[in-house]
C-alpha positions in Angstrom: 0.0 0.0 0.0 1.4 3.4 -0.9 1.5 6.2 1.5 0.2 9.3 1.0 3.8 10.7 2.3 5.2 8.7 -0.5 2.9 10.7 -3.0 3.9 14.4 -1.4 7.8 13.3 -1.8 6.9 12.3 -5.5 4.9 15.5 -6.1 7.1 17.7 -4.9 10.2 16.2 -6.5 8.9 16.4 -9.9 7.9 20.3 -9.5 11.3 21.0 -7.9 13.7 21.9 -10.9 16.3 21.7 -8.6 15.7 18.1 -8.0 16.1 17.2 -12.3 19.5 18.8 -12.2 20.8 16.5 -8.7 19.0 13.6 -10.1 19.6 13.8 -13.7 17.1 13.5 -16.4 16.6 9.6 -16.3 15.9 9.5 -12.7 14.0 12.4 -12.6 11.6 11.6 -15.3 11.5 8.0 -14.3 10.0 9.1 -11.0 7.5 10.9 -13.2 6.3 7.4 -14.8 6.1 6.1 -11.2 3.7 8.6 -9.6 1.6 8.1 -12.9 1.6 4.4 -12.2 0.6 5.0 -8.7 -2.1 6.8 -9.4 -3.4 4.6 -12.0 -3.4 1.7 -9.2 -5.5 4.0 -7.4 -7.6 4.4 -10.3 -7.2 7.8 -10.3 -7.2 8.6 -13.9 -7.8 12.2 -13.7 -4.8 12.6 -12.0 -2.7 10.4 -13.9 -3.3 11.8 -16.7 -2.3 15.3 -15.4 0.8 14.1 -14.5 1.5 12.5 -17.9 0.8 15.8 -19.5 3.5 17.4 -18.0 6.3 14.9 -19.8 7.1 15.9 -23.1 7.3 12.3 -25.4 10.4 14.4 -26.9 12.4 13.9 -23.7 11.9 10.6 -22.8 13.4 9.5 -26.3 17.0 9.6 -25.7 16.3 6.4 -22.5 14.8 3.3 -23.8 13.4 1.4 -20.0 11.6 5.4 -19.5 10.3 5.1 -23.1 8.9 1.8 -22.0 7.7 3.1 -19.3 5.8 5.7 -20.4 4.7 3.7 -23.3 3.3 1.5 -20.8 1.2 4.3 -18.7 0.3 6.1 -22.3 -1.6 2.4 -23.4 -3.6 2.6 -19.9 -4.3 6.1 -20.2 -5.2 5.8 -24.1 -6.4 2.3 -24.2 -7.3 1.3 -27.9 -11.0 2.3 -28.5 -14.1 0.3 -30.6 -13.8 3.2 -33.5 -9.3 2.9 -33.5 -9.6 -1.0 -33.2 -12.2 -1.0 -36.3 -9.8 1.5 -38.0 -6.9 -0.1 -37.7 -8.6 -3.4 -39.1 -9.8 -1.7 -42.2 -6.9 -0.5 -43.0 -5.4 -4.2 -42.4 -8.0 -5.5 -44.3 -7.6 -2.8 -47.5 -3.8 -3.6 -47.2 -4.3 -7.4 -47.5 -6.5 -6.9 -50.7 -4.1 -4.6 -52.6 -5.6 -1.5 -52.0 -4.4 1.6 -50.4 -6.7 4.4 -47.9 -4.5 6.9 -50.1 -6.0 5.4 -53.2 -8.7 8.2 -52.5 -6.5 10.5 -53.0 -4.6 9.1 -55.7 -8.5 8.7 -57.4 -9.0 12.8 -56.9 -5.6 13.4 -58.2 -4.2 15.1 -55.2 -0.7 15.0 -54.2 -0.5 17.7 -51.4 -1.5 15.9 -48.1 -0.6 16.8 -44.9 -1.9 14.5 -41.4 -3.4 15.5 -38.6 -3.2 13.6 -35.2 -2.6 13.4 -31.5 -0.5 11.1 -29.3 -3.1 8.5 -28.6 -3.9 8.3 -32.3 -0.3 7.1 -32.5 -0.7 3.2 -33.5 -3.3 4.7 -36.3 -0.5 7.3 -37.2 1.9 4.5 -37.7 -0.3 2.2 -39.6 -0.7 5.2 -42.2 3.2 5.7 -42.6 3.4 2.0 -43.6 0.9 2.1 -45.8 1.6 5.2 -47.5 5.7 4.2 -47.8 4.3 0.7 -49.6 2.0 3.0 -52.0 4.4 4.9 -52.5 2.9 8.3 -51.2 4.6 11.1 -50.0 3.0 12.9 -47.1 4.2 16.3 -46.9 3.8 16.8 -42.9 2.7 15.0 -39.8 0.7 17.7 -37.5 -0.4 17.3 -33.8 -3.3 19.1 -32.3 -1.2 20.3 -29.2 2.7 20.5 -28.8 5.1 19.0 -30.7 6.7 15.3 -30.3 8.1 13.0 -32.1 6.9 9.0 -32.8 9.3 6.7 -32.6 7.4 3.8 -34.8 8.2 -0.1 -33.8 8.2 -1.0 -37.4 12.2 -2.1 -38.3 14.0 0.5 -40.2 10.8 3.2 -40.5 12.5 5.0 -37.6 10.3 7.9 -36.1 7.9 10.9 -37.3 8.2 13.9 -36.2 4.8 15.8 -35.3 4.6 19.9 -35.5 2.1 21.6 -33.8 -0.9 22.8 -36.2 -0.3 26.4 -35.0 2.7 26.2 -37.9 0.7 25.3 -40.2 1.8 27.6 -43.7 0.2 25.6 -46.5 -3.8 26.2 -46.8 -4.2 26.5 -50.5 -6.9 24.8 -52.2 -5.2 21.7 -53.4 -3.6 20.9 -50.0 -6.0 18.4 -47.9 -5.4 17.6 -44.3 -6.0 13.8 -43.1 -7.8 13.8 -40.0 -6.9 11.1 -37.7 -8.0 12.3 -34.2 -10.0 9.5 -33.3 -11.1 10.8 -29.8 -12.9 13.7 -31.6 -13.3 14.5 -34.9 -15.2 17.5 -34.6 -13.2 19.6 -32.7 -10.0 18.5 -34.7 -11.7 19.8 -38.0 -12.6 23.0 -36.1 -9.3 23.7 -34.8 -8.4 23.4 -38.2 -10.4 25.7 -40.3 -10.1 28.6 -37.3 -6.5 28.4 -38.6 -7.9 28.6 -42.0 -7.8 25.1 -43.3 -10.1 23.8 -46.3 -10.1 20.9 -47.4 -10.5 18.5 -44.3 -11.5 14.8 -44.8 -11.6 12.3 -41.7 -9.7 9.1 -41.9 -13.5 7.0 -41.1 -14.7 9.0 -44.2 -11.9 7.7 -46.4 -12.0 4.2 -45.1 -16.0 3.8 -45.8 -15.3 4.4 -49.6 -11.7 2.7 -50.0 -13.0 -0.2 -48.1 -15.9 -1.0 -50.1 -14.3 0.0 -53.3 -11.2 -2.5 -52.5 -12.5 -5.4 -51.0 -16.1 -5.3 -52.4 -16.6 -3.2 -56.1 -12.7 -4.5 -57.1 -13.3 -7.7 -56.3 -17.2 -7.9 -57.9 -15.5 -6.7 -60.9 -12.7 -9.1 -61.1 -15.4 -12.2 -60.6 -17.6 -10.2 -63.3 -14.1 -10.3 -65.5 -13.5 -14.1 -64.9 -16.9 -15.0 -65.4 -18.7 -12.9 -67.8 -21.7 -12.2 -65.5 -23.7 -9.2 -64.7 -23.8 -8.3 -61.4 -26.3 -5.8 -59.5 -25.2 -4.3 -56.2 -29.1 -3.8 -54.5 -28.6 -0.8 -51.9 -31.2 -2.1 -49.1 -33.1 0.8 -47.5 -33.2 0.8 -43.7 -35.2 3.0 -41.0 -33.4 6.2 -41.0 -34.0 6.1 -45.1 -37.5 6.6 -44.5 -38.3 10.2 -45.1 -41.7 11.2 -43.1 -41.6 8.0 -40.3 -44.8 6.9 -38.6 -44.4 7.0 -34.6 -42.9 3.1 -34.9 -40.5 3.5 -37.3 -38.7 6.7 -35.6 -38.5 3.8 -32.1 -36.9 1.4 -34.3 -33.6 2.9 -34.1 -33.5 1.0 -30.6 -34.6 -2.2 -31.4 -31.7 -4.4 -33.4 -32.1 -7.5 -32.1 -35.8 -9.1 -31.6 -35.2 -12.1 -30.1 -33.3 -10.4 -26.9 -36.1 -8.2 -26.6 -38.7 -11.5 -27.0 -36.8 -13.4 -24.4 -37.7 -10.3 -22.0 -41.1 -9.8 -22.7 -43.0 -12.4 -24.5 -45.9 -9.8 -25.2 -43.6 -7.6 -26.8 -45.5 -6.4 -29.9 -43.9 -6.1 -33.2 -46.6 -4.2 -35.5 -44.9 -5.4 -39.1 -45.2 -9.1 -38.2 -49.0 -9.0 -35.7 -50.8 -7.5 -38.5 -50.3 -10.7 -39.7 -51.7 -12.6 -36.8 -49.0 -14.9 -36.2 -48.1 -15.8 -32.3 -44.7 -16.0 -30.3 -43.7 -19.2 -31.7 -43.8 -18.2 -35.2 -42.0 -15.0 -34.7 -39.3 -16.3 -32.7 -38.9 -19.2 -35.3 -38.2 -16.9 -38.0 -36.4 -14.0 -36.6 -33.8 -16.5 -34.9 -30.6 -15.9 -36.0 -28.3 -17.9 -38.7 -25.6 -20.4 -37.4 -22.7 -21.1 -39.2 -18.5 -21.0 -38.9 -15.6 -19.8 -40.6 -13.3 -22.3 -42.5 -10.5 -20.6 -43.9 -11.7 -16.9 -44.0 -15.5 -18.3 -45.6 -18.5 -18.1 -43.9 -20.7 -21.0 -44.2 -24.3 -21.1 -42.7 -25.0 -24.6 -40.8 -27.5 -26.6 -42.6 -30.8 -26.5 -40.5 -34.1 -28.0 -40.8 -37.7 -26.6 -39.4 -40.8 -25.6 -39.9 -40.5 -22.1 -41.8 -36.5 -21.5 -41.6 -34.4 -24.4 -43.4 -30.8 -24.1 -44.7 -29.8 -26.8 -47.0 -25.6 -26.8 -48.5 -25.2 -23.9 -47.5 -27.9 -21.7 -48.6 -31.6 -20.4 -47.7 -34.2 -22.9 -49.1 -35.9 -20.7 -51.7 -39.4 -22.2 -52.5 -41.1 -22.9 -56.1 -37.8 -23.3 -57.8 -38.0 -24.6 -61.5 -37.2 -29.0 -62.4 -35.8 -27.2 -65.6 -33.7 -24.1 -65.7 -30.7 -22.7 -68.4 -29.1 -20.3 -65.6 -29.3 -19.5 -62.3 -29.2 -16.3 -60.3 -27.2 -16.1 -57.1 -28.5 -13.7 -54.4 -25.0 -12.6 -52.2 -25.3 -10.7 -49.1 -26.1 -9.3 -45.3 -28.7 -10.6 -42.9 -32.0 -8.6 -45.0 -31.1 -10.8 -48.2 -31.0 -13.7 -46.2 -34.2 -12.9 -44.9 -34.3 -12.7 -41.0 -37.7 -12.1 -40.1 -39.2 -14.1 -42.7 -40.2 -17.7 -43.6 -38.8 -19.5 -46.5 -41.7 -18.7 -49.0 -41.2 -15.0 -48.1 -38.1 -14.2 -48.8 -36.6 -11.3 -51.7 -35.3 -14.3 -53.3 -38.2 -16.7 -53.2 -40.5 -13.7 -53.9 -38.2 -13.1 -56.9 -38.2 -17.1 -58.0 -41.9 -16.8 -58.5 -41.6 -13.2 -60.6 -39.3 -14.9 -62.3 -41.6 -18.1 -62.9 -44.6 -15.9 -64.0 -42.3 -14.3 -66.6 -41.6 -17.7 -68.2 -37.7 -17.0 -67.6 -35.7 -20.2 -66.7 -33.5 -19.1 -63.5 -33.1 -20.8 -60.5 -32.8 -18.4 -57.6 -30.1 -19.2 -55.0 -29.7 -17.7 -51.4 -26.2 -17.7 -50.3 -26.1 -14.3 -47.9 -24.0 -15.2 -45.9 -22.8 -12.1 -43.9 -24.1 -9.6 -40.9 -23.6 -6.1 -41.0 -20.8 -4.7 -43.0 -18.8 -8.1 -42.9 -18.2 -7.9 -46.6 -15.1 -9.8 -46.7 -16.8 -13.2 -45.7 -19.4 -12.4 -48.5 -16.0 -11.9 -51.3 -14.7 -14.9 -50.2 -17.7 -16.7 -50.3 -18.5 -15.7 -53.7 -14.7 -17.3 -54.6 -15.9 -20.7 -54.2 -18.2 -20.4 -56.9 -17.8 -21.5 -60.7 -20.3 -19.0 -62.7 -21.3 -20.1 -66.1 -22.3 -17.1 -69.0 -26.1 -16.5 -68.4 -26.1 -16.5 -64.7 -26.9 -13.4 -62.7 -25.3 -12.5 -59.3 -27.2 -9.9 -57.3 -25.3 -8.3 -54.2 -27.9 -7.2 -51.6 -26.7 -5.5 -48.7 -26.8 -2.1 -46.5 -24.5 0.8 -47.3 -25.4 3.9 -49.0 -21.4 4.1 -50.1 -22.5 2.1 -52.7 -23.6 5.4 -54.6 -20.6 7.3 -54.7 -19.4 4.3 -57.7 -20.4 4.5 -61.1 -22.1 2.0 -63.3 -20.0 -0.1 -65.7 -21.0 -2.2 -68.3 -20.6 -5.2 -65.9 -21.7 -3.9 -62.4 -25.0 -2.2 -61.7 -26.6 -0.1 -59.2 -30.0 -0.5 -57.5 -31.2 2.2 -54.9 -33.6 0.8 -52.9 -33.0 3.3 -50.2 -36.2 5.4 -51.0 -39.2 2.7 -51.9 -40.4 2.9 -48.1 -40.8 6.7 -47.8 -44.5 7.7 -46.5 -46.7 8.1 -47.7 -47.7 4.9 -48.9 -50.4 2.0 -47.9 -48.1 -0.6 -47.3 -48.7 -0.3 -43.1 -45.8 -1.3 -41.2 -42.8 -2.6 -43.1 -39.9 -3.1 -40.7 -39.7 -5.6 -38.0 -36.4 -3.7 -36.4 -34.2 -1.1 -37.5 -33.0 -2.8 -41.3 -35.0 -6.0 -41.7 -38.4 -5.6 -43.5 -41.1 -8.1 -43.5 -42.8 -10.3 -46.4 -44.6 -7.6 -48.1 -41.3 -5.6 -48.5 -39.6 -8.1 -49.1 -42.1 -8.4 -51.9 -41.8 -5.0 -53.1 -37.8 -5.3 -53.3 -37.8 -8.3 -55.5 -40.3 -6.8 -57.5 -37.8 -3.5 -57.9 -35.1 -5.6 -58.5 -36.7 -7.6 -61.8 -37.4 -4.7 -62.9 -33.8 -3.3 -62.8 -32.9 -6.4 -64.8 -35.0 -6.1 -67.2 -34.2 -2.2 -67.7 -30.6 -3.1 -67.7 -30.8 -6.1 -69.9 -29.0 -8.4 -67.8 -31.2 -11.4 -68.9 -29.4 -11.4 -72.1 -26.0 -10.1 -70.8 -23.0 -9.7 -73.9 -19.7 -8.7 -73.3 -16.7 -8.3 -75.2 -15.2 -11.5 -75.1 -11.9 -10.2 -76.9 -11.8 -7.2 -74.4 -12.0 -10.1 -71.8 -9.5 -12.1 -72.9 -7.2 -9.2 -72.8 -8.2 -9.0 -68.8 -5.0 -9.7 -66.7 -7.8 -11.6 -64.2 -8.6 -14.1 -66.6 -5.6 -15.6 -66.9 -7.1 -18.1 -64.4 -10.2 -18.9 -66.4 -8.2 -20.0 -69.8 -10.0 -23.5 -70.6 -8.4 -26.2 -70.7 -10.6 -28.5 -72.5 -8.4 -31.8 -73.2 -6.9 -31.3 -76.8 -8.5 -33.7 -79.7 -4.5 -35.3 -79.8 -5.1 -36.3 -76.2 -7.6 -38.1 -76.8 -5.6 -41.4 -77.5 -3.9 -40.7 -74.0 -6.7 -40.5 -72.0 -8.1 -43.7 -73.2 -5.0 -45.5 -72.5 -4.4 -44.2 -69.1 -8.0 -44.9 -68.5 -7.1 -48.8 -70.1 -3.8 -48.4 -67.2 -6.3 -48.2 -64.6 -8.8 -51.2 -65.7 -5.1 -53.1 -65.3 -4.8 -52.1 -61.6 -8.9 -52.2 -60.6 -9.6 -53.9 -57.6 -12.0 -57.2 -57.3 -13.8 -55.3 -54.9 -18.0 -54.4 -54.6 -18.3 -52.5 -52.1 -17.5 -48.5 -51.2 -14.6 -47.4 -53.5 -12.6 -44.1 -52.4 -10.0 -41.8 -53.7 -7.2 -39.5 -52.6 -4.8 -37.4 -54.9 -1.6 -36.4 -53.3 1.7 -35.3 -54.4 3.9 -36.0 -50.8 7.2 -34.1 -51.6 7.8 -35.9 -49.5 5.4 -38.6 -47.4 5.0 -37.7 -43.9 3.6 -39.0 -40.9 0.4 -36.4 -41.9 0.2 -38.0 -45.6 -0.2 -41.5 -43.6 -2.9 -40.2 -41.4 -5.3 -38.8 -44.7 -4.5 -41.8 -46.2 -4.7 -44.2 -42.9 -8.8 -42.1 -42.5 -9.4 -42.3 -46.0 -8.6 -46.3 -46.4 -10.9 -46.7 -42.7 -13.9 -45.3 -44.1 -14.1 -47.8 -48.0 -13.8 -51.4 -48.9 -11.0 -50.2 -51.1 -8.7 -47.2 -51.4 -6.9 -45.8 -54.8 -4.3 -43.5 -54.1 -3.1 -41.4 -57.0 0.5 -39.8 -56.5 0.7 -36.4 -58.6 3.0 -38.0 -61.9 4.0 -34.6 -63.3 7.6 -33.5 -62.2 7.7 -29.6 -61.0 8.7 -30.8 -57.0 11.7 -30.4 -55.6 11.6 -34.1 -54.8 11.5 -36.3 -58.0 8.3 -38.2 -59.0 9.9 -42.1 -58.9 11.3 -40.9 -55.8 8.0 -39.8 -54.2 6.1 -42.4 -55.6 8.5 -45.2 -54.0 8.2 -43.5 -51.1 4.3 -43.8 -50.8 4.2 -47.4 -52.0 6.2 -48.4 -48.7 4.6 -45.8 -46.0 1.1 -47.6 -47.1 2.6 -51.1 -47.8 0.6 -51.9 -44.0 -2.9 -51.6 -46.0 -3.9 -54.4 -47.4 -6.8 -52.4 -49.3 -4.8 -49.3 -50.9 -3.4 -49.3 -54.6 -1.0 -47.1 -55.9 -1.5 -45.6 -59.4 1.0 -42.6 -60.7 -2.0 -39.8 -61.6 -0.8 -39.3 -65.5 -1.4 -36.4 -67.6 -5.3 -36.1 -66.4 -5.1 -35.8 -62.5 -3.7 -32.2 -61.3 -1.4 -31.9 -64.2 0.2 -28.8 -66.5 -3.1 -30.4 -68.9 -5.9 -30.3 -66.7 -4.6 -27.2 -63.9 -2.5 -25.5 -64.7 -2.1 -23.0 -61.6 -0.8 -26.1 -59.2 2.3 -26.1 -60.2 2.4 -21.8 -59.7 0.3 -21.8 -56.6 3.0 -19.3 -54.8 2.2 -16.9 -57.8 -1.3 -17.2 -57.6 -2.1 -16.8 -53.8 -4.4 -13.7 -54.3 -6.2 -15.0 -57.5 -9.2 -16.6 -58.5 -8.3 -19.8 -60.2 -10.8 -22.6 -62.1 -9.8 -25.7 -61.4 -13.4 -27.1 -62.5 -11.8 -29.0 -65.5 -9.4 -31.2 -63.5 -12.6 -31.9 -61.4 -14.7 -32.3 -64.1 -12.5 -35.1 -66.0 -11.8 -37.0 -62.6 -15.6 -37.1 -62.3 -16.4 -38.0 -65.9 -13.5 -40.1 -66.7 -11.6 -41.3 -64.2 -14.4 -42.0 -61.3 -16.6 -44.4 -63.6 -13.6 -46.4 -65.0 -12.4 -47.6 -61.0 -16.0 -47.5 -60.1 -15.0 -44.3 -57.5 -18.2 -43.0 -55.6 -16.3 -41.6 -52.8 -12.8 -38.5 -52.8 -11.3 -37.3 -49.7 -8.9 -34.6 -49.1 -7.0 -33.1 -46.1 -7.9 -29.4 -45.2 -5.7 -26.4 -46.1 -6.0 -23.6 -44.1 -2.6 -22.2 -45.9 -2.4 -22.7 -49.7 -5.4 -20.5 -51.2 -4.9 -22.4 -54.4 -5.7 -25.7 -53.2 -8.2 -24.6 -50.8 -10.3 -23.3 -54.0 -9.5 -27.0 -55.6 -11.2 -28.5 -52.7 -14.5 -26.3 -52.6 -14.6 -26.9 -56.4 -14.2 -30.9 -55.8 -17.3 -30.2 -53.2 -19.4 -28.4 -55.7 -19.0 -30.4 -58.4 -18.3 -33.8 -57.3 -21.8 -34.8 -55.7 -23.7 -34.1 -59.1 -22.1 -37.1 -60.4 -23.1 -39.1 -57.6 -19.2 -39.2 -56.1 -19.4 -38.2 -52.3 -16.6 -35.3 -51.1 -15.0 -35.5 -47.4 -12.4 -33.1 -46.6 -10.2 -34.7 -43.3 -8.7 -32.9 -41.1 -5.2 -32.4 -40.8 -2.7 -33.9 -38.1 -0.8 -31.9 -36.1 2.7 -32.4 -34.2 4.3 -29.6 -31.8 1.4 -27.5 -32.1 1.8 -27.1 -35.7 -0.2 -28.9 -38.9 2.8 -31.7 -40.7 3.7 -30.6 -44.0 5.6 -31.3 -46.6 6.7 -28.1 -46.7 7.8 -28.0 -43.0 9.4 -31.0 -43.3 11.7 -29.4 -46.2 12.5 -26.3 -44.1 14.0 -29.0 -41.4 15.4 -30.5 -44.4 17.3 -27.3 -45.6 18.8 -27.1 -41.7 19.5 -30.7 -41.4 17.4 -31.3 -38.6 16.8 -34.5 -38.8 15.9 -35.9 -35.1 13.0 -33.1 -35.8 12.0 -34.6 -39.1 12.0 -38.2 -37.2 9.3 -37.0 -35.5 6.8 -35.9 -38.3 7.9 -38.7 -40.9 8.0 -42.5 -41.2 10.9 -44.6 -41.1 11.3 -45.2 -44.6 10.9 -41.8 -45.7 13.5 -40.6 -42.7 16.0 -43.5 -44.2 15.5 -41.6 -47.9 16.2 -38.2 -46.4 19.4 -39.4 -44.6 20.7 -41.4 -47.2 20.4 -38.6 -49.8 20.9 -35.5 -47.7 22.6 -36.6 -45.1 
């Protein structure tokens, strides 16, 4: 327990110059962190923080333990808020898909930019150094609201910043613009700001809101457009602050968000836009539950479920009277008002829009996949990256976000602006069931605005370009690789290799592809699952030679870490199983990390070809978490693989030391000669290989 006569000695050291000059600036300024330290065990912030005031961060630089120190008191003091920690994400986020918050002003053409922050805006200040040195953008000045200090950044060789006080502020002409990054108040920073004469002021949430759409949702729409050639309509959902003239219920919605908490509290809790329908609690709680699902590998996938008026089948919101017979299909992408919460299957935008569509003698099946809440728009992108679009289909994008506006239409993307279609008056009664989701007759009227938008816009017959497309750098990964007519003569005799090595065997048949460079103990376990779960087990080893270890070699390898099962054969995979022929992009997966690949032909032949000559009706595959590339392989062997009647089970990887076994661990050990490491994530014979050649 510290005294209070501890506190007055403290207190009256600091405010003694004398004291600095006995003590010495280290000492003196480290008793300075202490008192703040003290008080902050107290909990006495107020006081704390009018200690801390008194340091200048320019003095403490020269001793790195009373930097740490008062590092340490400035994160308790200035502890990262909601609003920084969504920042600072964003900007993560934008960085990860290639973009660049200083693509806004790149966009507007302005080179003159100066930032504004403060000292607790200093792990935002330092994000936006990084990423304008890796844009290449030159920021003219860093300025702080108050006095002037320096940032000494913890990113390697990017050394420090130095802020000057706004009060020298010289440039204010009208092409300079001033980043505002003072978190704690906007407001008064932009004030400050134009009392010294400032124009051009932009906040760095205001930026973010456009750059992070336009990065990680418009760029990446338009690249699967590209790939593809498929229209897409981005459907700006309208909400309760849209509504211009609101009725006494829609101005209280703004403080209802979730239903079901408030209909766990208070069963009689009325909600006009469902009771005009006369439905009781049971029914309203059954449809305004909320969606389950999980991530896998940054893709949200909503958990199959099965009731009376919500059901989730593969994925994706039943959507009733859906065609025998259709030529394309329209996939409906987005938040939680797409999806429908609120509303049973048959009253959905999309199955509202499957019946429009019906009556209009168009053949479209309508597919639900929203998959998202709020603005998570990132696990809507990489959901839409699992699928394989064919010419004719549609893909609508229905979501919240008036951002949306501020883009133009392409030739390729459209705009719906739904934001309006609720404004009083009208004779619809009440619409919303909380503050975004509408109920069945606006869901109604938004599918009914939306076929009309593709009509308008033609998207039922969409043409593009197709020699503008090929000229696209993103569809590099969509070049078909239909198997040449002079490969023909190949494929039937690999496919007369395999009748030579089919098994006498009636019962389940599985398959596994691997290309074990080299086989590990992780291999064994896929393979050990895979051959425990069928009467017999064919295990293809990847033929084509582009790893580092040599085919024969891997596939002698294999043959004796499986030699145990009695039920397991062996076949080299040829010039039709993941090859240069059939996909192209394994064998420059490290080049194509960030791209959207195809590998639906590979699949396709397996299925077609391959499958019916061993009499195949079941392929497994390990999980990867890592290698983008494959990961799309696998989701493509789930789509595709079950409408030929073969069954898809994706195992889960073995782990050793806390860490998944790869092949590509097992090389790093390899490059350092660690062998009693490898021992432990290899077999014997493999770990006999591995010594005799490298040792």
């Amino acid at each position: 327990m510290i005294s209070e006569k501890w506190f007055k000695e403290k207190l009256a050291l600091i405010d003694n110059n004398e004291s600095r000059k006995k003590l010495g600036d280290e000492v003196y300024l480290k008793n300075y962190c202490d008192l703040i330290k003290a008080y902050l065990l107290r909990s006495n912030y107020q006081e704390a923080l009018r200690i801390f005031q008194k340091i200048n961060p320019n003095s403490v630089r020269h001793f790195p333990k009373i930097y740490t120190l008062y590092e340490a008191c400035a994160t308790e003091l200035f502890p990262q808020t909601l609003l920084e920690q969504s920042l600072l994400q964003k900007i993560q986020a934008i960085n990860l898909w290639g973009g660049s918050i200083f693509n806004y002003f790149q966009e507007r053409k302005i080179e003159e930019v100066y930032v504004v922050g403060n000292w607790h805006d200093r792990r935002l200040l330092e994000s936006i150094l990084i990423d304008s040195k890796y844009s290449c953008f030159d920021i003219k000045q860093y300025y702080s609201l108050d006095y002037e200090w320096i940032l000494f950044l913890k990113t390697g060789s990017l050394g420090s910043i130095r802020l000057t006080s706004i009060k020298n502020i010289e440039s204010k002409n009208k092409n300079s613009y001033f980043l505002n990054v003072h978190t704690s108040n906007f407001s008064d920073a932009q004030k400050k700001l134009s009392d010294l004469g400032v124009e051009n002021i932009v906040d760095i949430d205001t930026i973010l809101k456009e750059v992070f759409v336009k990065s990680i949702v418009i760029n990446q729409l338009n690249k699967i457009s590209n790939t593809f050639n498929v229209p897409i309509l981005i459907c700006m959902q309208p909400w309760h602050l849209d509504i211009k003239n609101r009725t006494e219920h829609e101005q209280n919605l703004a403080s209802i968000s979730t239903i079901r908490s408030l209909l766990e509290k208070d069963k009689n809790f009325s909600i006009p836009a469902l009771a005009r329908f006369g439905v009781d609690y049971d029914y309203i709680c059954a449809v305004t539950d909320i969606w389950i699902g999980s991530v896998k590998q940054g893709v949200h996938y909503l958990h199959n479920r099965s009731s009376q008026y919500v059901n989730v089948v593969n994925h994706a919101r039943l959507t009733t009277d859906q065609p025998e017979k259709y030529d394309h299909t329209i996939y409906i992408f987005g938040s939680s008002v797409a999806y429908g919460i609120g509303s049973e299957d048959a009253d959905t935008i999309s199955s509202y829009l499957q019946r429009i569509i019906n009556l209009n003698n168009k053949k479209y099946l309508v597919m639900n996949y929203a998959n998202f809440s709020a603005h998570q728009y990132d696990l809507g992108i990489n959901f839409i990256k699992e699928f394989k679009f064919k010419q004719g289909d549609i893909i609508l994008w229905i979501s919240h976000l008036d951002i949306y506006s501020s883009f133009p239409e392409t030739k390729n993307i459209k705009l719906l602006d739904n934001r309006s279609i609720f404004d009083r008056p009208h004779d619809l009664g009440e619409i919303f069931i909380d503050k975004s989701h509408p109920n069945k007759i606006g869901n109604e009227v938004i599918a009914q605005h939306i076929y009309e938008k593709m009509l308008k816009d033609n998207l039922f017959a969409f043409k593009k370009d197709l020699e503008l497309l090929e000229n696209q750098e993103t569809n590099r990964s969509k070049e078909k690789m239909l198997i040449p007519v002079s490969e023909y003569e190949n494929l039937e005799k690999y496919k007369a290799l395999l009748r030579e090595h089919k098994a006498d065997c009636t019962g389940k048949i599985g398959s596994i592809v691997v290309n074990c460079n080299p086989f590990t103990m992780g291999h064994k376990h896929l393979i050990s699952y895979a051959a425990s779960k069928v009467d017999y087990l064919y295990l293809f080893v990847v033929e084509e030679d582009k790893s580092f270890f040599p085919f024969t070699d891997r596939f002698e390898l294999v043959k004796k870490g499986v030699a145990e099962f009695p039920n397991i054969t062996v076949i080299p995979s040829g010039r039709f199983i993941i090859s240069s022929l059939t996909f192209a992009a394994y064998s420059s997966k490290a080049e194509l990390q960030d791209e959207i690949i195809d590998p639906s032909d590979d699949v396709e032949i397996f299925a077609t070809h391959i499958a019916p000559t061993l009499g195949i009706t079941r392929r497994f595959a390990g999980e990867e978490p890592l290698d983008n590339v494959t990961r799309q392989y696998n989701n493509a062997m789930r789509r595709i693989l079950p409408q030929h009647g073969i069954e898809f089970e994706v195992i889960v990887r073995k782990e050793s030391g806390g860490a998944v076994i790869s092949a590509s661990r097992v090389r790093a050990l390899l490059e350092k000669k660690q062998f009693d490491e490898i021992a432990e994530i290899v077999p014997e014979t493999t770990l006999i290989y591995l010594k005799e050649r490298f040792g």
